[in-house]
C-alpha positions in Angstrom: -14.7 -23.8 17.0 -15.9 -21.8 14.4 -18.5 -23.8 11.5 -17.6 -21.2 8.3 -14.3 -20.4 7.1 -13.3 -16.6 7.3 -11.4 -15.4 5.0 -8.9 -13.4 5.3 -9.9 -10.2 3.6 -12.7 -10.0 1.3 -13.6 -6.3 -0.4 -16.8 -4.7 1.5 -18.9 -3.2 -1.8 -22.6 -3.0 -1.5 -25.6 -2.0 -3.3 -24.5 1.9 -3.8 -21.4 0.4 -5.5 -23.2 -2.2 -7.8 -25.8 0.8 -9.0 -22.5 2.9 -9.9 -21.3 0.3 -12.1 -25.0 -0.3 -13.7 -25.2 3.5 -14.4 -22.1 3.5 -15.7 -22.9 0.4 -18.3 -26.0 2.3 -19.0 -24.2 5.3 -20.1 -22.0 6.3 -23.2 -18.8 6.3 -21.7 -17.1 3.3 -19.4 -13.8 3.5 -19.5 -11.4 7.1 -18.4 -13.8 10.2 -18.8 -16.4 12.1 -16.5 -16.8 9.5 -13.2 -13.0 9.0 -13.3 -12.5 12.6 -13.4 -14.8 12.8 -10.8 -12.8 10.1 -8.5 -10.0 12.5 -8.9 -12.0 15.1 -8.0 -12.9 13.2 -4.8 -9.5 12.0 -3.6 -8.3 15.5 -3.9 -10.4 16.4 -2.1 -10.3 13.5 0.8 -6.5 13.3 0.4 -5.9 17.2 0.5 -3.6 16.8 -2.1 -2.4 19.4 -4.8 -3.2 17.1 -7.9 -4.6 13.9 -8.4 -4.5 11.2 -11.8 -5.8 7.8 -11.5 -4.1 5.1 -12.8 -5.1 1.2 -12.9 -2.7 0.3 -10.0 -0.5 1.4 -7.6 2.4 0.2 -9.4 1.7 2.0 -12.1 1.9 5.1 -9.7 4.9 4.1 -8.8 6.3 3.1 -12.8 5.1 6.8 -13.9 6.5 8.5 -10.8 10.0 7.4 -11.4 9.6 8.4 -15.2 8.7 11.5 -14.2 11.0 11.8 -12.0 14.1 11.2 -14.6 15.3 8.1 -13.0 16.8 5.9 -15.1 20.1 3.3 -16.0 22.7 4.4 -13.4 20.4 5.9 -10.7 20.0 4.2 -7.4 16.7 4.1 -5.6 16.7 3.3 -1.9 13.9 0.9 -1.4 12.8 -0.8 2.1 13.0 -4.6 1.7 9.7 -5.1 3.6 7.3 -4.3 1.2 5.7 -6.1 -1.6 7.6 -7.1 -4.6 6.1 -4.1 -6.9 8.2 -1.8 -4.7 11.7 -2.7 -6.1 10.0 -4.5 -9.6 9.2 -0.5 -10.7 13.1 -0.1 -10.2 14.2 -2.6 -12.2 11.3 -1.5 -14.9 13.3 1.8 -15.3 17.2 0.4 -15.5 17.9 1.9 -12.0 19.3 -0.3 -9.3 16.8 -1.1 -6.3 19.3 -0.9 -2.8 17.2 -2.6 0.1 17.7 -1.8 3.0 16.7 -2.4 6.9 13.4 -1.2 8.2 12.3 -0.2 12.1 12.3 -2.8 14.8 8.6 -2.2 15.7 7.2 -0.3 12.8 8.6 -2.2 10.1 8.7 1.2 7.9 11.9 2.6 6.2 14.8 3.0 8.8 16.4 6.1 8.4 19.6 4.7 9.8 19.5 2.6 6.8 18.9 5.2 4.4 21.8 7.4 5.6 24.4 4.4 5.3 22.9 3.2 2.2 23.3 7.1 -0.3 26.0 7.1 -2.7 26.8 9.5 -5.2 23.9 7.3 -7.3 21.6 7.5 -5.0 18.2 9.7 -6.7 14.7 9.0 -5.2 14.1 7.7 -1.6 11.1 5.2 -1.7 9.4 4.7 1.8 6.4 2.6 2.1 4.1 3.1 4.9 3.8 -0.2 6.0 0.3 -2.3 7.2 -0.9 1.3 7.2 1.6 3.0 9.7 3.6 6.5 8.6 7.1 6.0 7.9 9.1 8.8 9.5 8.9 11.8 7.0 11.1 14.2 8.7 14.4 12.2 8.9 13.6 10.9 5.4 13.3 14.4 4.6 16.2 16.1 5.9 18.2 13.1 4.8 16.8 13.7 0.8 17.5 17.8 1.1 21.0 17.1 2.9 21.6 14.9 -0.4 19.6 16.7 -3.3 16.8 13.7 -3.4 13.7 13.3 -4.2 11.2 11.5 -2.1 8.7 8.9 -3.7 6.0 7.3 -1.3 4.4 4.0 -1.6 1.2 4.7 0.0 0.0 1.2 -0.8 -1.6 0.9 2.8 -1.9 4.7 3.3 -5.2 6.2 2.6 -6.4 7.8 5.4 -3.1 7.5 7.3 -1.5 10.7 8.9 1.9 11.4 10.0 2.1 14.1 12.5 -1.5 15.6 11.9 -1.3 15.6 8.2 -2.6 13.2 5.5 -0.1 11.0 3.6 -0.6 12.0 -0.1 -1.1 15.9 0.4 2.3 16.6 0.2 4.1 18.1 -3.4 6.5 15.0 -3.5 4.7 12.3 -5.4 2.7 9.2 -3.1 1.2 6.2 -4.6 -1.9 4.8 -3.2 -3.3 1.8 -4.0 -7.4 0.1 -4.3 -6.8 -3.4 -4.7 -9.5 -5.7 -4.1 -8.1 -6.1 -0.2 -7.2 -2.3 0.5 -9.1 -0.4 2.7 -10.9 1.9 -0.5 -10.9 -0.5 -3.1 -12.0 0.2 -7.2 -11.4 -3.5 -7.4 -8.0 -2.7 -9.8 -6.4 0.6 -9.4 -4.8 3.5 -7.9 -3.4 6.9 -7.9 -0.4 9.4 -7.4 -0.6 12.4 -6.0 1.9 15.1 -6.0 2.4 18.8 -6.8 0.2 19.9 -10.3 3.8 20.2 -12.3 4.3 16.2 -11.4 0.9 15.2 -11.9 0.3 17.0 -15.3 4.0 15.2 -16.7 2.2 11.9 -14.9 -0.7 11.6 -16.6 0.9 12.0 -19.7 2.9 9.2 -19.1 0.7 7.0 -17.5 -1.8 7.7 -20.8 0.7 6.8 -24.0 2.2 9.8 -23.8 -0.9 11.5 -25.6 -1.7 15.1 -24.9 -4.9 14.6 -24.9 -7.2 11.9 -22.9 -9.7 10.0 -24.9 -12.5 11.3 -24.1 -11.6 14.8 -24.5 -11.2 13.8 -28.2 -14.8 11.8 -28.3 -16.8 14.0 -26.3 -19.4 16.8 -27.8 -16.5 19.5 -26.9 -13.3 17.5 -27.7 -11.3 17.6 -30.8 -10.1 14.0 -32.9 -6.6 16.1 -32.9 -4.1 14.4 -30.2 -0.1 14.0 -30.3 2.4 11.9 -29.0 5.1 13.7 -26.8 6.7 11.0 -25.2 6.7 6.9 -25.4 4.1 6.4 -22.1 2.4 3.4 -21.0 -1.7 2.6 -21.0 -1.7 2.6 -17.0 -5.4 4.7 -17.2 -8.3 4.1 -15.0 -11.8 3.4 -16.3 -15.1 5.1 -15.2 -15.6 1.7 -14.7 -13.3 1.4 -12.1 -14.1 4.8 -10.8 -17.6 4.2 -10.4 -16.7 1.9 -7.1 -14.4 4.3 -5.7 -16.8 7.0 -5.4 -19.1 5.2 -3.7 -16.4 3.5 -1.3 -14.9 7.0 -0.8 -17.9 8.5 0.9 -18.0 5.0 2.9 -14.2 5.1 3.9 -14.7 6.9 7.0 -17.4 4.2 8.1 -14.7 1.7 7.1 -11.8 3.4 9.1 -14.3 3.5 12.2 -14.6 0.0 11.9 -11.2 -1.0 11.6 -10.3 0.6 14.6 -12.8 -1.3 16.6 -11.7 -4.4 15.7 -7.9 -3.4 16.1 -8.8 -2.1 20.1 -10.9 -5.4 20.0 -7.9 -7.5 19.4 -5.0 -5.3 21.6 -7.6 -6.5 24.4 -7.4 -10.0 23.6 -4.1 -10.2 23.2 -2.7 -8.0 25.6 -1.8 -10.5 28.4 -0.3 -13.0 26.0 3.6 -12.4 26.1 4.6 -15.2 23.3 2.8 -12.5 21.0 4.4 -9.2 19.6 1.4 -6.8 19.0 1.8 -3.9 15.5 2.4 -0.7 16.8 1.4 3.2 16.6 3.4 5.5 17.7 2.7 9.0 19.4 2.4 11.1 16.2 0.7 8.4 13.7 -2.4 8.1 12.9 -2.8 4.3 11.2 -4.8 3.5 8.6 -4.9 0.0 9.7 -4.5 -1.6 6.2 -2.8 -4.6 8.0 -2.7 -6.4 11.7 0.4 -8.3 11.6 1.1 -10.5 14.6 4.9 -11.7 15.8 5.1 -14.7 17.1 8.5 -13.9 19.9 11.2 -16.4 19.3 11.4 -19.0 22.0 7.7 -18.6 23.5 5.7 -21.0 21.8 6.6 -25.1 20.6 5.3 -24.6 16.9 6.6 -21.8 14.6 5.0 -19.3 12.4 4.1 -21.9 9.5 2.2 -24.1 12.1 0.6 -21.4 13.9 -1.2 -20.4 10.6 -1.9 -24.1 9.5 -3.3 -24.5 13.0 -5.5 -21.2 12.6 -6.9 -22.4 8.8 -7.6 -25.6 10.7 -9.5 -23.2 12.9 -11.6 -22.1 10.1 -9.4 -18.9 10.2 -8.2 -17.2 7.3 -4.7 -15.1 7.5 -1.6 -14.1 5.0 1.8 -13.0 5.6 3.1 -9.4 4.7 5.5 -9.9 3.4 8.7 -11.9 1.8 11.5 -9.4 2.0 12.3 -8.0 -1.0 16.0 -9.3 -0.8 14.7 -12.9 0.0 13.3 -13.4 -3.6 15.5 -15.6 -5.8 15.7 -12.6 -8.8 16.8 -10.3 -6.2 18.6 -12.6 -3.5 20.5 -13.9 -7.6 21.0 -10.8 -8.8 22.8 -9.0 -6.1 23.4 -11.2 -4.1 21.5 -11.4 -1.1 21.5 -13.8 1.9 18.6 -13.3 4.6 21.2 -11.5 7.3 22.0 -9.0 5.2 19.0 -6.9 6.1 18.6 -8.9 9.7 15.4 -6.7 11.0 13.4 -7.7 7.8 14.6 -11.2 8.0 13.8 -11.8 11.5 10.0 -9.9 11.3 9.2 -12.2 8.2 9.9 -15.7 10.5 7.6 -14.4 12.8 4.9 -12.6 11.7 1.5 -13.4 10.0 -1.7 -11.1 9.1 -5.2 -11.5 11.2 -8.3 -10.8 9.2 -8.9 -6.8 9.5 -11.6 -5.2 7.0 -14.7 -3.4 7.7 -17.1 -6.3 7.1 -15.9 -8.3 9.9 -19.0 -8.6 12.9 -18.3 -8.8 16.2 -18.5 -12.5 16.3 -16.0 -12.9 13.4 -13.5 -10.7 15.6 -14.1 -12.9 18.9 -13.9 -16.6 16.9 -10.5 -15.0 15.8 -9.4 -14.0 19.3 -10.3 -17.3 21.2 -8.5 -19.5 18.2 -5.5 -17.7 18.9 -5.8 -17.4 22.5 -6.3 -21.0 22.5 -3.0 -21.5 20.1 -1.2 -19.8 22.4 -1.8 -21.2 26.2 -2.1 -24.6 24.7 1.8 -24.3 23.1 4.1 -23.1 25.6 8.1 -23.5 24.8 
């Protein structure tokens, strides 16, 4: 059994990250100015997209985009219950109404079944997430929104990198929302981005920046002018240089990363393969992952000990995992305020019983990747139903 406790999924930054951050102490300027523009710079550039603004989380993203996107009191945004809480809080932020609905059997992204059955004449922004990493399926979602006259929000949370059909998620005109939280795959420790077409993104960073036509230090710099005004009541959801200083250095690493977490994924489908009491994620023919999660199922009726027990058996293992995630509709504001019970969105409900998240990152050896197989494995044939 393994000695040292892995845990579940610790941020890979190195020496080219820590020398960033000290350069940008050292300078004049550490919070938004030149290195964040520069990130921007840089993840237009990886991401393909037509505009870029950083912002210090992907729920901000998310906040600004339905600002900018008019929704408000009235408005109904169709939201996919598996997903993190943020998805559906960003709703509420606004006065709109968050409808959850169903997601895909194996996927676990936005069903488009769902969506149809689920428009009203309310109905303004579709919100898919692309869950653990894997493309939701833009080309329903999208003749669905034009059939309707809707806009199209994605929570790229898991996304960067991640391609549907041959094309990168966030280099579209609609807006996406990515996140670099301490366990993403890029991370700037606290922060994110939304991409979208220029017109989106220019309203966006207003927003996102106090509603000040002017960033700070446009005012401060040599160039700048002290002269700003306020054109609408925004939030401060900025990035600092700070922050950005990471994410250049793990953006010219995120390939390495990506590389990586493949390996271990093919690592695992191979150790797993032959074990029928286990339902293995998924990628379908035209996605390309980014692998931000692997969530496991457990299949009902295979094994003696549920979900909960197989993860208190793994920690007892010395192996770290997490669970992704409590449907949205399953959370006493949500399941309270509208009225929820668990079969009302059955797919989602069932998944979440089930499932549970094996360590995937780019720092994990091969070692790490085979003490997490064999405690499994060993899970598995010793608890037959």
């Amino acid at each position: 059994m393994r000695q040292e406790f892995l845990s579940y999924n610790p941020p890979t930054i190195g020496d080219g990250e820590r020398a960033e951050v000290m350069e940008t102490l050292l300078s004049p300027w550490v919070t938004t100015g030149p290195k964040t523009k520069a990130f921007e710079a840089a993840l237009g550039t990886y991401l393909e997209a037509p505009a870029v603004v950083a912002l210090n989380s992907c729920t901000a993203g998310l906040h600004v985009g339905l600002v900018a996107l008019g929704v408000g009191p009235g408005d109904e945004v169709i939201v996919p219950a598996m997903t993190f809480c943020a998805t559906a809080n960003v709703v509420e932020h606004v006065g709109a109404k968050p409808v959850l609905v169903d997601v895909c059997a194996d996927t676990l992204t936005l069903s488009p079944e769902a969506v149809r059955a689920a428009i009203t004449p309310r109905t303004k922004v579709i919100l898919p997430v692309h869950y653990a990493g894997h493309p939701a399926q833009m080309d329903e979602l999208d003749q669905l929104a034009g059939q309707h006259g809707l806009a199209i929000m994605e929570d790229a949370a898991h996304a960067i990198s991640t391609r549907y059909k041959g094309r990168l998620i966030g280099s579209r005109a609609n807006l996406a929302a990515f996140s670099f939280y301490a366990t993403k795959n890029l991370t700037t420790v606290e922060g994110g981005c939304l991409t979208g077409s220029q017109e989106l993104i220019d309203r966006s960073r207003i927003i996102g920046h106090h509603g000040m036509n002017r960033d700070a230090w446009k005012r401060f710099d040599r160039s700048g002018s002290w002269y700003y005004e306020v054109v609408l009541p925004g939030f401060k959801y900025n990035m600092t240089d700070m922050q950005a200083a990471i994410g250049l250095v793990q953006l010219k690493r995120i390939e390495a990363f990506q590389r990586r977490r493949r390996e271990v994924v093919a690592r695992y489908a191979a150790g797993f393969q032959d074990l029928a009491a286990l339902e293995l994620p998924v990628e379908r023919p035209w996605a390309a992952s980014s692998w931000h999660l692997y969530v496991l199922r457990l299949r009902a009726g295979q094994l003696r000990i549920d979900r909960n027990a197989f993860i208190d058996e793994l920690k007892d293992r010395n192996i770290g995992t997490s669970v992704h995630y409590l449907p949205v509709h399953m959370h006493p504001f949500y399941r309270d305020k509208y009225g929820y019970r668990p079969g009302d969105i059955p797919v989602a409900a069932d998944a979440y019983s089930r499932m549970l998240s094996l360590p995937l990152h780019a720092g994990l050896s091969d070692g790490d990747v085979d003490d997490v197989i064999e405690a499994v494995r060993e899970l598995v044939l010793s608890n037959p139903a």
